[in-house]
N, C-alpha and C positions, 0 to 999 in steps of 0.2 A: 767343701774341699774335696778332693780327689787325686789318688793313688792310682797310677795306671802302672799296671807293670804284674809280673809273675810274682805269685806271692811264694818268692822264696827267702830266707834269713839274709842276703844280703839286699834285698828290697826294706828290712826295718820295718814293719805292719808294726811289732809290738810298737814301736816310737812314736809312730802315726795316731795308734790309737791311745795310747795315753796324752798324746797332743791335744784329740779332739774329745777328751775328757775337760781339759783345761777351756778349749775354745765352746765347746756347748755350756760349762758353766756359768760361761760370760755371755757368750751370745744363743741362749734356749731354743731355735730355731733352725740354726746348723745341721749339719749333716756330712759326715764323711763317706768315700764310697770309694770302697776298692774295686780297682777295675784287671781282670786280666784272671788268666784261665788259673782253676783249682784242681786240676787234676795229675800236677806233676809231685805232689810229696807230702809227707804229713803236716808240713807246715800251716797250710789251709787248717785241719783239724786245731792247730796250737792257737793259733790266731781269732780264730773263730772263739775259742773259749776263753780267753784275754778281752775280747769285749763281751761275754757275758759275765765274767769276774768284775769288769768295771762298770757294769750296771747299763750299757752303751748299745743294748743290742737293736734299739727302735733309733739311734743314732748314727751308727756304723756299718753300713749296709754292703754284702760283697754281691756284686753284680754280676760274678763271669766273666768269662772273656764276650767283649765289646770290641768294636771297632770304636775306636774314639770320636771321629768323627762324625759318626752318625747318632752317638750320645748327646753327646754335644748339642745336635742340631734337632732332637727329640724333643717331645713335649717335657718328657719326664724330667728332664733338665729344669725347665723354667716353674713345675708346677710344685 
């Protein structure tokens, strides 16, 4: 699953990531991945420590900013 967008509080990361709490406990193999730049606010720091609070952090992976596009069409995608 994937989150593209600014990680700022009207994007919801914390949501996300207590979503993909519930979905890796069903499905162990998952993977959430925030996509989009960190360097406009503290929010990246809050977020970030929200999924080591919920144990998620080999789960929840923040990427940077990405062109989607080219994610997408990456190995890293499919592997």
């Amino acid at each position: 699953m994937g989150l593209i967008g600014r990680i700022v509080p009207i994007k919801d990361i914390e949501t996300f990531s207590r979503a993909m709490r519930l979905v890796c406990s069903r499905i162990p193999l998952a993977e959430g991945w925030v996509i989009g730049p960190e360097e406009e606010n503290t929010q990246v720091r809050r977020s970030k420590n929200l999924v080591l609070q919920l144990g998620l952090q080999d789960k929840v992976k923040f990427l940077g900013f990405r062109r989607p596009e080219e994610l997408l069409l990456s190995s890293v995608f499919f592997a």
